[in-house]
Structures are given as C-alpha cells and as structure tokens.
Steps between C-alpha positions, in 0.01 A plus 500: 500500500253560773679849565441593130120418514510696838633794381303519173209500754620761674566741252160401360348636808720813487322545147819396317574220277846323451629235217742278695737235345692298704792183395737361732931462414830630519509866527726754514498771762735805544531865561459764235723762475283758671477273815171336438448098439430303156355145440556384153471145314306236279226489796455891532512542140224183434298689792495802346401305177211377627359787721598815296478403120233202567251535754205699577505723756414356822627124420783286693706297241719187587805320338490171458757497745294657812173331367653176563502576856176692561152429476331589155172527602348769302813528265462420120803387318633740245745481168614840371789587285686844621746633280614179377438321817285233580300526774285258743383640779155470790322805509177544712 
C-alpha cells in the first residue's frame, strides 16, 4: 500500500491525478495473442470496482483483504453496491 500512496503523490506533483484500487488473490496471468501480458480475476475485477466506477479521482481504495494488513490511518470504511455487488472497501 505504501507504493500506491507514493505514486498517487507523484503523479499529484506531475499535475495528474489517479483513482487506484487495489485487492489481493489468485490471479491469472498469460499472454495475449498479439504477444503482450494479461492479469485477470475476482481481485482485478473488485479493484477496478472500487477505483474506476467508485472513487473520486485522486483516492486509494482497499479490500478488506489488503486493509487487514495495512495501516488505515486516514482510510474511511466504505459499503457500495456495483452492479449487483456488494462492496466494502477503505478509501482515503
């Protein structure tokens, strides 16, 4: 989590703003037919949940699953329900 706070703060300082989700479990990772890599999953799709359709721009967003292992200082806990999905979440 510390890299995703970093980064925000970078690109803050480069005058651009970022929404970043992150979750933690199994993935799956493989080429694409026109050589390039693809992550896909519950996790990357929960991530995507809660930084593309849920959060302002400029906010870091947690899973229950990573929050349980980071520090929530300056995170507020959030309930959301995207496309039929029930979502808690941090977000600072």
């Amino acid at each position: 989590m510390p890299f995703a706070l970093e980064l925000r703060a970078a690109l803050a300082e480069a005058g651009m703003t970022c929404r970043i989700g992150l979750d933690s479990g199994p993935v799956l990772s493989g080429r694409t037919p026109d050589g390039g890599h693809d992550v896909a999953g519950v996790p990357v799709n929960q991530a995507s949940k809660m930084a593309q359709d849920l959060a302002a721009p400029g906010r870091v967003c947690l899973s229950e699953a990573v929050a349980a292992h980071a520090g929530l200082d300056g995170f507020a806990l959030v309930r959301h329900t995207v496309s039929g999905v029930d979502l808690t979440f941090y977000q600072n």
